[in-house]
C-alpha positions as CSV (number, residue, x, y, z in Angstrom):
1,X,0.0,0.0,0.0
2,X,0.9,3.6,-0.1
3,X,4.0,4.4,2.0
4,X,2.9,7.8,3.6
5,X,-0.4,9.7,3.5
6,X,-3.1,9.2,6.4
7,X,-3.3,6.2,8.1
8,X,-5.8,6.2,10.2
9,X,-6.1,2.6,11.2
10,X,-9.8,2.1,9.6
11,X,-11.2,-1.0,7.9
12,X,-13.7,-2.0,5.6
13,X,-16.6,-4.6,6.0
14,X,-13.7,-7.4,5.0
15,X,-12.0,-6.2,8.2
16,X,-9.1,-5.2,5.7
17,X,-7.1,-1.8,6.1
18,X,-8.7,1.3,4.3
19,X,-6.3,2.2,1.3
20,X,-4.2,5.4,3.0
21,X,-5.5,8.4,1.8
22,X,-3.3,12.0,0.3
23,X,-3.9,14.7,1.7
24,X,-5.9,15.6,-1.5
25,X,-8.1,12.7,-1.3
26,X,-9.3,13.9,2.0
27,X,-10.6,17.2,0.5
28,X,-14.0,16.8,-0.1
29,X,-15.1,19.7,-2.4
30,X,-18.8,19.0,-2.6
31,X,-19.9,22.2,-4.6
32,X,-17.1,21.4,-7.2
33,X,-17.9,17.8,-7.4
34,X,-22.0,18.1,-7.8
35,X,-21.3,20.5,-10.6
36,X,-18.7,18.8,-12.3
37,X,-19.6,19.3,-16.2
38,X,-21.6,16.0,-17.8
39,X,-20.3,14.5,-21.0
40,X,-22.1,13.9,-24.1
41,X,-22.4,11.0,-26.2
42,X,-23.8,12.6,-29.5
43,X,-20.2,13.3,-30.8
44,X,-16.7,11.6,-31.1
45,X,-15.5,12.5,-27.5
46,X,-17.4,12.8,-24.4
47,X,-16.0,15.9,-23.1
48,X,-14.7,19.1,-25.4
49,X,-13.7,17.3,-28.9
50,X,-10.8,20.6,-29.6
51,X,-10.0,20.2,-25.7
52,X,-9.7,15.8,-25.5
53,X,-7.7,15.8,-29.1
54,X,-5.8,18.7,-27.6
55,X,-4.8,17.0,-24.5
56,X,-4.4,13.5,-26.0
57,X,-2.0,14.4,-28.4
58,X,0.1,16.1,-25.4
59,X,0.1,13.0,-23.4
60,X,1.3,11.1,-26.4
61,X,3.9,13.4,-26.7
62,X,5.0,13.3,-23.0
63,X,4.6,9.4,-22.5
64,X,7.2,8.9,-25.6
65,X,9.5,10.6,-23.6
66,X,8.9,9.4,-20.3
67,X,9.2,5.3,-21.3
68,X,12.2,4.5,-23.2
69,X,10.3,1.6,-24.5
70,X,7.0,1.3,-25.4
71,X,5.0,-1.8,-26.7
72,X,1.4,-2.4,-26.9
73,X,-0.5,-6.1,-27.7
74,X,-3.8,-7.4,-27.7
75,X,-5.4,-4.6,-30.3
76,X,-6.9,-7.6,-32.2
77,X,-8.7,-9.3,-29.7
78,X,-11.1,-5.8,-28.4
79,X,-14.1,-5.7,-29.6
80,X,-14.6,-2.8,-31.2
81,X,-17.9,-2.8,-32.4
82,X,-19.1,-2.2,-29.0
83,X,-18.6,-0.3,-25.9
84,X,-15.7,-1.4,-24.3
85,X,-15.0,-1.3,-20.0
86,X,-11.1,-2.1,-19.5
87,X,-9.7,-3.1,-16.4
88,X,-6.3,-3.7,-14.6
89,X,-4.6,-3.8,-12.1
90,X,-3.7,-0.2,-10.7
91,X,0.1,0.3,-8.9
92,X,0.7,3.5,-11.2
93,X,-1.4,6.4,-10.5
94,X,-2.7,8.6,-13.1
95,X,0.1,6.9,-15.6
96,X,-2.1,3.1,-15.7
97,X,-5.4,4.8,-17.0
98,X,-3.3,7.0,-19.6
99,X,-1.8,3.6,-21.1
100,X,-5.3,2.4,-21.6
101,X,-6.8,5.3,-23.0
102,X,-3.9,6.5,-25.1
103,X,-3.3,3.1,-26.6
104,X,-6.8,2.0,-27.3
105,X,-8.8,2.8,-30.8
106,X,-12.1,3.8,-29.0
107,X,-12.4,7.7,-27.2
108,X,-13.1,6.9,-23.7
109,X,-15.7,8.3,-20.6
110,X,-13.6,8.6,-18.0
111,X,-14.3,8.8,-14.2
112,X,-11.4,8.7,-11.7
113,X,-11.0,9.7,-7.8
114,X,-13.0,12.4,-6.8
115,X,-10.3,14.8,-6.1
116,X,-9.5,14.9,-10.0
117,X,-11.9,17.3,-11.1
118,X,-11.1,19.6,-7.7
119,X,-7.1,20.0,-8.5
120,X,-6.4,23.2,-9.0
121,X,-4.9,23.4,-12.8
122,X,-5.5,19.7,-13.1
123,X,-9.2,19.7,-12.9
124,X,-9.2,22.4,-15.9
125,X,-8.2,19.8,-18.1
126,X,-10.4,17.3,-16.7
127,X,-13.8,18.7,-16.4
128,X,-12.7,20.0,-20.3
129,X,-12.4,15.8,-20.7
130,X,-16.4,15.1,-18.6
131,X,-14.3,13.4,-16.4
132,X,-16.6,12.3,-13.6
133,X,-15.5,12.2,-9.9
134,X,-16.0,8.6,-8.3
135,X,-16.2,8.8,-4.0
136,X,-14.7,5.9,-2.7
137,X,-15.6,3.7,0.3
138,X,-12.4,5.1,2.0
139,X,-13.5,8.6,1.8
140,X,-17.4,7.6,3.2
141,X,-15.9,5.8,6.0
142,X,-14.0,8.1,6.9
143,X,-16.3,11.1,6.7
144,X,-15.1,12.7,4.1
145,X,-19.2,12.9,3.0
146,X,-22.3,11.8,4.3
147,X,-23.7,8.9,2.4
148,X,-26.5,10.6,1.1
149,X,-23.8,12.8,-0.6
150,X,-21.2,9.7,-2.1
151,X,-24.7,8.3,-3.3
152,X,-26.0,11.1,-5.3
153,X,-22.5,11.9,-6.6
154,X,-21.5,8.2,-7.3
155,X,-25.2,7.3,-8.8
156,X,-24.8,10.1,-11.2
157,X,-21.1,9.1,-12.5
158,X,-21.8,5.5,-12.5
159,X,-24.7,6.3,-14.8
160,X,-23.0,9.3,-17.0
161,X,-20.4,6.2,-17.1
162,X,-22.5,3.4,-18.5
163,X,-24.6,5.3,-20.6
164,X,-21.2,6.2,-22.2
165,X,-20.2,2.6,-22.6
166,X,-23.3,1.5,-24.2
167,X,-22.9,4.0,-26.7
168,X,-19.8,2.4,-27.4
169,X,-17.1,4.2,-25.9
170,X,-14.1,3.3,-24.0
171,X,-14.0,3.1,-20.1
172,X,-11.4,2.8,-17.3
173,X,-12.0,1.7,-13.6
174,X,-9.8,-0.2,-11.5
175,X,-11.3,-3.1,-9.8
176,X,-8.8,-2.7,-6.6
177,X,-10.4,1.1,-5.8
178,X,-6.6,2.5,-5.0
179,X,-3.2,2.6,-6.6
180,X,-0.9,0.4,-4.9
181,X,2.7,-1.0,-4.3
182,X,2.1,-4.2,-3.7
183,X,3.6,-7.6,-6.0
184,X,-0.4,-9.0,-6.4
185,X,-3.6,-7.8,-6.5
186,X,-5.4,-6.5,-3.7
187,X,-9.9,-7.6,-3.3
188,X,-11.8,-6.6,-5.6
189,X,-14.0,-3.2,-5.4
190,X,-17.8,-4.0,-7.5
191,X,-18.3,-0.5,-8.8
192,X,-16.7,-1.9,-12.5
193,X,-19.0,-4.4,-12.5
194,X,-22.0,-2.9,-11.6
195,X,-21.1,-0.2,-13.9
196,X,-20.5,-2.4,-17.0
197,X,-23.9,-4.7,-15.9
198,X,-25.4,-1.3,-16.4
199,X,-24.3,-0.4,-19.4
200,X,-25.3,-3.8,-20.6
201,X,-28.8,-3.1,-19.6
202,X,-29.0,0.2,-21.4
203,X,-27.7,-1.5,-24.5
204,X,-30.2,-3.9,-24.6
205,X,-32.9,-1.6,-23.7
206,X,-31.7,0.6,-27.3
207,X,-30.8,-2.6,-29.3
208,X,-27.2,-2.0,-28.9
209,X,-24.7,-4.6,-29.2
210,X,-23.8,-5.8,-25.6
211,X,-20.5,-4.5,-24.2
212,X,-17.8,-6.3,-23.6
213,X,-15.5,-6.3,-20.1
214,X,-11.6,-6.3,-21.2
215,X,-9.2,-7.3,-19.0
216,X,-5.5,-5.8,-19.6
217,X,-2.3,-6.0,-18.5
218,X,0.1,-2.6,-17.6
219,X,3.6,-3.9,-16.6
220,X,6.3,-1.5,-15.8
221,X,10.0,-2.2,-15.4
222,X,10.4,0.4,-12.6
223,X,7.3,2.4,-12.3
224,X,8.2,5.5,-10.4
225,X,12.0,5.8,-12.6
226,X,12.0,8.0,-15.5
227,X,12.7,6.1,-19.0
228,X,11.7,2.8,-17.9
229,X,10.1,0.6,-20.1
230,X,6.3,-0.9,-20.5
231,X,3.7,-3.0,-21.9
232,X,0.2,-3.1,-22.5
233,X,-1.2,-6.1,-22.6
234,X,-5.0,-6.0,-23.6
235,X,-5.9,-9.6,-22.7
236,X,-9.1,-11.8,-24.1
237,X,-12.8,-9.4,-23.3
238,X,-15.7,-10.9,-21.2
239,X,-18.5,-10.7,-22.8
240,X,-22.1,-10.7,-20.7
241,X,-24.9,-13.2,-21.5
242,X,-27.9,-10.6,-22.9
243,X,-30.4,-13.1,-21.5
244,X,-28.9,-12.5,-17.9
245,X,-29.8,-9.3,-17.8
246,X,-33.4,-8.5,-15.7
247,X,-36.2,-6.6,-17.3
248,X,-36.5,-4.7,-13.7
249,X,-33.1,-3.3,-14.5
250,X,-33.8,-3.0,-18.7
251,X,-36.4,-0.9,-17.2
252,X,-35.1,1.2,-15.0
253,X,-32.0,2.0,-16.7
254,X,-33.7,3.0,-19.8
255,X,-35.3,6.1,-18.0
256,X,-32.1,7.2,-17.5
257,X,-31.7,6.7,-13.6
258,X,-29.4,4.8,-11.8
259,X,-30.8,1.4,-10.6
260,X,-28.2,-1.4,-8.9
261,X,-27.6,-4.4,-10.9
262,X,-28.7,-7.4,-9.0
263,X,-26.0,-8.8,-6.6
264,X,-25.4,-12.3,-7.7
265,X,-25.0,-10.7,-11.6
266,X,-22.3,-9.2,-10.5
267,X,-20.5,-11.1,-8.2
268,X,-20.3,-13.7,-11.2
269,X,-18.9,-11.2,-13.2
270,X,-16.5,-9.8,-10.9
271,X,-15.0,-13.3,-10.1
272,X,-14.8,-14.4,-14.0
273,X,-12.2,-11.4,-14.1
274,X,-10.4,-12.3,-10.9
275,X,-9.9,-15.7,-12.4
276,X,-8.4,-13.9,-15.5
277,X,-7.4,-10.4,-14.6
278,X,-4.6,-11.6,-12.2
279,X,-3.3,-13.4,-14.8
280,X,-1.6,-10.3,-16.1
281,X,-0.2,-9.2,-13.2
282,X,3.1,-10.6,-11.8
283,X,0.9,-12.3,-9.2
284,X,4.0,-13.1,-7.1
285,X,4.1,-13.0,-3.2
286,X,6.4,-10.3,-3.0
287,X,8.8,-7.8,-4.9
288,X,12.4,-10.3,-4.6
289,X,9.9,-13.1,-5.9
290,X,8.9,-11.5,-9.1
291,X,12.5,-10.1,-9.2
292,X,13.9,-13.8,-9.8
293,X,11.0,-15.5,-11.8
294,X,13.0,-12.3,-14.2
295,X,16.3,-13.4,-13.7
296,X,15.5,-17.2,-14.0
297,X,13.9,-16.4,-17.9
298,X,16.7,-14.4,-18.9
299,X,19.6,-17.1,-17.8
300,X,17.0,-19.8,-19.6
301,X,16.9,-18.1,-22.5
302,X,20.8,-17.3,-22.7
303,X,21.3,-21.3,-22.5
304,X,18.7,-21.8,-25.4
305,X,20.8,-19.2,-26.8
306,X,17.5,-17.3,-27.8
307,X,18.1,-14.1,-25.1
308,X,15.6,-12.0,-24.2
309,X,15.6,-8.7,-26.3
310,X,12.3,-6.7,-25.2
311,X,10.6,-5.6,-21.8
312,X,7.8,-7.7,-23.1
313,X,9.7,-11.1,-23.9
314,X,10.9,-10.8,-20.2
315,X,7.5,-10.8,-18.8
316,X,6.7,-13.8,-20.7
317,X,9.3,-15.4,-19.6
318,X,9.0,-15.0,-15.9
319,X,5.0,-15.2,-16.3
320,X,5.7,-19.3,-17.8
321,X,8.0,-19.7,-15.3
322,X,5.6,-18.1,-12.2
323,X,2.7,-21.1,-14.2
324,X,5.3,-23.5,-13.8
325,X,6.9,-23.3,-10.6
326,X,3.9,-21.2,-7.9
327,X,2.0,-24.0,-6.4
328,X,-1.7,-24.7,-7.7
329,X,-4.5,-22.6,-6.1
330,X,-8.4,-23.3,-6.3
331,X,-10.4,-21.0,-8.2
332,X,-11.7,-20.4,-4.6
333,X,-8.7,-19.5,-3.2
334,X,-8.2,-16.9,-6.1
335,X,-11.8,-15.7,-5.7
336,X,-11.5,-15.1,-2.2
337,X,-8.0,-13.1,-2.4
338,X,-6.4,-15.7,-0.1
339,X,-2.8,-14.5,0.3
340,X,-0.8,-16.2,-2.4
341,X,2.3,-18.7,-0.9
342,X,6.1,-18.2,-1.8
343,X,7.5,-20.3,-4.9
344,X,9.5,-23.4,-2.8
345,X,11.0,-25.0,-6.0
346,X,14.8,-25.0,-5.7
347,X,15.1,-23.0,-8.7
348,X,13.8,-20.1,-6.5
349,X,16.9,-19.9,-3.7
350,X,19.9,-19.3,-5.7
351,X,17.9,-16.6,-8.0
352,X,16.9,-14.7,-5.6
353,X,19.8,-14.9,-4.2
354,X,21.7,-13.3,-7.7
355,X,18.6,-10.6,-8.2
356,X,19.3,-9.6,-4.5
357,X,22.7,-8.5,-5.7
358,X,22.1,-7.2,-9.0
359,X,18.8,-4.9,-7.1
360,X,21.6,-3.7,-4.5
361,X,23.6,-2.4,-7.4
362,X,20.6,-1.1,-9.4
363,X,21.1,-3.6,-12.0
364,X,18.8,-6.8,-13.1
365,X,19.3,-9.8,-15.3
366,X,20.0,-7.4,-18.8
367,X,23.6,-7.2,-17.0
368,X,24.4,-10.7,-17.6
369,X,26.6,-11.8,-20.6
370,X,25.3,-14.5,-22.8
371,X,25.9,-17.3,-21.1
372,X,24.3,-16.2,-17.7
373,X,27.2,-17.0,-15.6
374,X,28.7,-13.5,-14.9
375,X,28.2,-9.8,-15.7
376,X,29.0,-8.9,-18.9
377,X,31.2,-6.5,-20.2
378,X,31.5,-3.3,-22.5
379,X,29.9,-3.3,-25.7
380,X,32.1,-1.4,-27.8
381,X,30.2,-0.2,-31.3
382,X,27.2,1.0,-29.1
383,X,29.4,2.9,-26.7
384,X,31.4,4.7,-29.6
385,X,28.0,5.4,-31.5
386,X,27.4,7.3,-27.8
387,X,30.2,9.1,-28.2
388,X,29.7,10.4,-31.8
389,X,26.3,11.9,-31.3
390,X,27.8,13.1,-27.7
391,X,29.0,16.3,-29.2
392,X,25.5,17.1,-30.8
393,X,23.6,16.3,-28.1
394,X,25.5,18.7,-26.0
395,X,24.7,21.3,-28.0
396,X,21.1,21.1,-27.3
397,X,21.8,20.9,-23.4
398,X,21.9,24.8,-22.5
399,X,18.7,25.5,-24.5
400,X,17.4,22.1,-22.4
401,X,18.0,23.7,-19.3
402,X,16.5,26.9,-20.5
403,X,12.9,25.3,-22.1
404,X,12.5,22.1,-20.0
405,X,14.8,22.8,-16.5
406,X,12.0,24.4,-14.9
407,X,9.6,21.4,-15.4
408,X,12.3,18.8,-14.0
409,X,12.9,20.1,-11.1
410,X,9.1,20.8,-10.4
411,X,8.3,17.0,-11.5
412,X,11.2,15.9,-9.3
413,X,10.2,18.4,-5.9
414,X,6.4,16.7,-6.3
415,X,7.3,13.1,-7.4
416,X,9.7,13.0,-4.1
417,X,8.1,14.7,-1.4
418,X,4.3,13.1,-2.4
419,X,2.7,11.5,0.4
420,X,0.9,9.5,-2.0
421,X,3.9,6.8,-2.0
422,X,6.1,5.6,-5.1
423,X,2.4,4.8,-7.0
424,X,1.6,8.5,-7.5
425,X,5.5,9.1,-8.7
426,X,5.4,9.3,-12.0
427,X,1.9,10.8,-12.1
428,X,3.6,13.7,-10.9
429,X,6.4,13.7,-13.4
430,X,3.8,13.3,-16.3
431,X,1.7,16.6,-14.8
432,X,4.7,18.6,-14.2
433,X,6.0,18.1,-17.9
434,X,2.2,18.8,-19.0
435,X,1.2,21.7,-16.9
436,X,5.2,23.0,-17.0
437,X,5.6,23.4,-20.7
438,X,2.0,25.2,-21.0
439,X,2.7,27.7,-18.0
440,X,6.5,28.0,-18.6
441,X,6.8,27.8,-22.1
442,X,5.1,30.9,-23.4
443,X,7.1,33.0,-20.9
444,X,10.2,31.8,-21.8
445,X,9.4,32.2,-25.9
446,X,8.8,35.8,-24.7
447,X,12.1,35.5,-22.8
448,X,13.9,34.6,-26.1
449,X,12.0,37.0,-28.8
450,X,13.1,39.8,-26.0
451,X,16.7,38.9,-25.5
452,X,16.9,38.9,-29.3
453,X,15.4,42.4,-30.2
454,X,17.6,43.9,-26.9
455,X,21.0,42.0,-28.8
456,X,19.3,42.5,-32.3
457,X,22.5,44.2,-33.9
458,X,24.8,41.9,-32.3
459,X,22.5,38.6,-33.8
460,X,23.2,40.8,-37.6
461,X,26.5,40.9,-37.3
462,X,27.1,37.1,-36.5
463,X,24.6,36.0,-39.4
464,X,25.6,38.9,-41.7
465,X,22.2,39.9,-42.6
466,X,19.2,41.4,-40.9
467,X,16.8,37.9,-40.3
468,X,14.1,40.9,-40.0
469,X,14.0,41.9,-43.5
470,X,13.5,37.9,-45.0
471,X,10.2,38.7,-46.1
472,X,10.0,42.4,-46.5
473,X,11.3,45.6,-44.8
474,X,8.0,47.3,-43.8
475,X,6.9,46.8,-40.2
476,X,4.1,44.2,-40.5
477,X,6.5,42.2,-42.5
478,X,8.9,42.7,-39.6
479,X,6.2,42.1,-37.3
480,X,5.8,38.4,-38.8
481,X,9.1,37.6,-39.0
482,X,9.5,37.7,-35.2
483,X,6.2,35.8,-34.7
484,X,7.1,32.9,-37.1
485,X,10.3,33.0,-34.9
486,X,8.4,33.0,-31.8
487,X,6.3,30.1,-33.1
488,X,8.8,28.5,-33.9
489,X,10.6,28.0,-31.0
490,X,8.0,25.7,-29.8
491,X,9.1,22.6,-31.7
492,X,12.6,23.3,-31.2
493,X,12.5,23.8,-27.1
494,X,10.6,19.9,-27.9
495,X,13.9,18.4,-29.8
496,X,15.9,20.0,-27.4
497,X,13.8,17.7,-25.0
498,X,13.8,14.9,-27.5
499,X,18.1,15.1,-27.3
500,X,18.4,15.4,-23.6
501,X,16.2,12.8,-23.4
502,X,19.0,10.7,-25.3
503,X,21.5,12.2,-23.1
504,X,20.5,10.7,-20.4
505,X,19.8,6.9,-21.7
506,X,23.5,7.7,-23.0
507,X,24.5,8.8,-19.6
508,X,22.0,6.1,-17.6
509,X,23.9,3.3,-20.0
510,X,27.3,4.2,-19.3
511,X,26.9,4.7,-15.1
512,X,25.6,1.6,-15.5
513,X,28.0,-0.3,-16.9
514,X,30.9,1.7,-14.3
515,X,28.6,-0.3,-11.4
516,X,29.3,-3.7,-13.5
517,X,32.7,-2.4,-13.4
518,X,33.6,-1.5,-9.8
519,X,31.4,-4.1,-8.5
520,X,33.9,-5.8,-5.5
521,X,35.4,-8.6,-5.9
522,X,33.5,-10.5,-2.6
523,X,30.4,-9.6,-4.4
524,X,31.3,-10.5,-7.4
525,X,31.8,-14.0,-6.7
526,X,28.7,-14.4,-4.4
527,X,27.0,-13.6,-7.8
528,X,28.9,-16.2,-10.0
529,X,28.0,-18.6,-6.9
530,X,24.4,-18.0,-7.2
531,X,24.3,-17.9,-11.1
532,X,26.5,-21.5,-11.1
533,X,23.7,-22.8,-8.6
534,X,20.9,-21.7,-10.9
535,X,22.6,-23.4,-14.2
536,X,22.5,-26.6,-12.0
537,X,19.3,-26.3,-10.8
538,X,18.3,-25.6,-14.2
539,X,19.9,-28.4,-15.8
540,X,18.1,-30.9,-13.6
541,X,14.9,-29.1,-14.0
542,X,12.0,-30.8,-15.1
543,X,8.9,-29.5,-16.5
């Protein structure tokens, strides 16, 4: 669970722990939140259709840059001739629904935690996208809002949400309720599924085609590090039996109220996708577990000499080794979130014994040469292809500073003083890059076209020619000139971005190999000891 916020000891009806609430999450804006803007499902996007494509194609822009590799799968297997509800597993804040959305071909209705549309400067952007504020049992119990109040709020959203999905649009809601830190998935919440039952009710009740209930994967390398890598994994949909559906609830959905789907409908559904759903999750018992299922596919794959090449192939590779080696569990036992038991195959022992080491020296199984016995070495044609383009992306670095410094070191002061834990981490980074370069970038444009004009004789003689005059000498010509300039500085303060950006995988490569380096010599060897023990577990291993 979260590592800081406020912990107030309370449980839910399960007698579990209340997920730890933010600060923000505890700010109940009621006025803001009853008259949060309501989307509309006559056009292409729920919300503003200038404002969504605006801010879509920003995310885009800012996610490209904050995963060094990105890789999506499963497209072919959504139904897209219907509304679609997706559903994962949530241990990365604002970033896990961006994946979905960003990456799916439907637009989507969006709800989210309440305190979304209350932010300042983030809730301009979502109220422009009908995103609709969802009040969570931790926030009730805790008396954030009388229940009166979570029910006329969360009626209204569940409703704005399902009439969305029936006519056919995207959704996102997290089955766990709260972004987490934890190696498995926590119980399941049953606002998804009464939300999706709904929307399968007010399909039927227009002739619509049923929607479907997708379950997908998000796996991160290292969620809350900059320029890790993901996958999306958009798994096999659920689709809901039109003759299960009550005419009560046909009914009552049709007149456009909200009306709860009967309980054993969705408690059905809700377990299908906990059989599934976890699936796509490393499902381990804890972090050092998951950690060297990893490092066991990578040294099994460097013996089949096929070695793993993509963030992807690794997760494969650790998922069939998690099948084969976690022992069996009912469908009960998965149903009823029953704390899943360590791996006690000897293959386990002497890999996490090697991952232990590598994690202590911020390095994983990628640092192993191709036979999976020791660390490998320095690669020397990607190195020297570092150096070449060092020189050039240098050059970009002052103006880097200049455009984009601002914006690290605000994503940096909010990602690591949050007290929303390492979940909320890169959420932070992705709005400080978003809301930075639209505040600080139209200053700092200004900045430039005034520095210029005050050193505008000094700028002629380096260039030998007045850059004023290029498409006339009279003053509106003039006048556009230093506008176009002005405009243009836009796309270059972004490939300035773009080549730090490269700097630092350069840079990120290269410390890491000095750690291969000047790891000790003790160390050292306690590695090649574990590896050795893995190869001969491995070669006796049996599937």
């Amino acid at each position: 669970m979260n590592s800081a916020g406020i912990d107030d000891g309370k449980k839910d009806h399960h007698g579990e722990a209340l997920p730890v609430l933010s600060k923000s999450a505890t700010k109940m804006k009621m006025d803001r939140l009853l008259s949060t803007p309501m989307p509309s499902f006559e056009g292409k996007h729920p919300g503003s259709a200038v404002w969504s494509n605006i801010a879509y194609w920003i995310a885009r822009r800012i996610l490209s840059i904050q995963f060094r590799t990105s890789d999506v799968s499963g497209i072919e297997n959504l139904p897209l001739d219907r509304g679609n509800m997706c559903c994962s597993w949530h241990t990365n804040g604002l970033v896990d629904p961006l994946q979905m959305v960003l990456n799916h071909p439907k637009n989507f209705v969006m709800g989210g935690r309440h305190d979304l549309v209350t932010r300042p400067l983030l809730s301009w952007w979502t109220r422009r996208l009908a995103v609709q504020p969802v009040v969570r049992k931790a926030e009730l119990l805790r008396g954030g809002c009388s229940e009166e109040e979570a029910t006329q709020i969360n009626g209204r959203t569940l409703m704005m949400l399902a009439t969305g999905i029936s006519s056919g649009f995207g959704c996102v809601l997290f089955p766990e309720g709260t972004s987490h830190n934890d190696s498995n998935m926590l119980r399941f919440r049953t606002g998804p599924f009464r939300t999706v039952i709904a929307a399968a009710a007010i399909a039927k009740a227009n002739n619509k085609p049923i929607p479907a209930l997708v379950p997908v994967g998000l796996h991160f390398r290292k969620r809350e590090l900059f320029r890790t890598d993901s996958w999306v994994e958009y798994g096999s949909p659920l689709f809901i039996d039109e003759a299960s559906l009550p005419d009560e609830l046909v009914s009552a959905v049709a007149e456009g109220e909200w009306s709860e789907p009967p309980a054993e409908n969705v408690f059905e559904l809700r377990d299908k996708l906990r059989l599934q759903l976890p699936l796509l999750t490393p499902n381990t018992s804890d972090w050092p577990e998951n950690r060297a299922l990893h490092l066991i596919g990578h040294v099994d794959s460097k013996r089949s000499k096929q070695p793993l090449v993509s963030w992807k192939e690794e997760v494969l590779a650790a998922r069939a080794f998690r099948n084969l080696l976690q022992p069996k569990r009912s469908d009960q036992s998965i149903i009823s979130n029953e704390e899943l038991q360590p791996i006690s195959h000897p293959l386990i022992a002497p890999a996490k014994a090697a991952a232990s080491i590598l994690e202590e020296h911020r390095l994983d199984a990628r640092d192993l040469n191709k036979t999976g016995m020791e660390l490998r070495g320095i690669q020397p044609v990607p190195s020297l292809l570092r150096l070449l383009r060092l020189p050039v992306l240098l050059a970009f670095l002052p103006l880097f500073l200049y455009s984009l410094g601002p914006q690290v070191a605000l994503g940096r002061l909010l990602g690591d003083s949050t007290d929303e834990g390492l979940d909320a981490r890169s959420s932070y980074h992705f709005l400080a890059a978003m809301f930075g370069s639209l505040m600080f970038w139209p200053f700092m444009v200004a900045g430039i076209v005034v520095m210029e004009g005050v050193w505008h004789s000094s700028v002629v003689d380096l260039l030998g020619v007045d850059w004023y005059t290029v498409f006339g000498s009279s003053s509106a010509y003039i006048i556009l000139t230093r506008a176009l300039f002005a405009l243009l500085l836009f796309p270059v303060f972004f490939i300035s971005g773009r080549a730090a950006v490269l700097f630092w995988d350069d840079w990120s490569d290269a410390t890491r190999a000095l750690r291969r380096i000047r790891m000790d010599t003790t160390t050292r060897q306690n590695l090649r000891g574990s590896l050795h023990n893995l190869h001969k577990e491995l070669d006796e291993f049996q599937v």
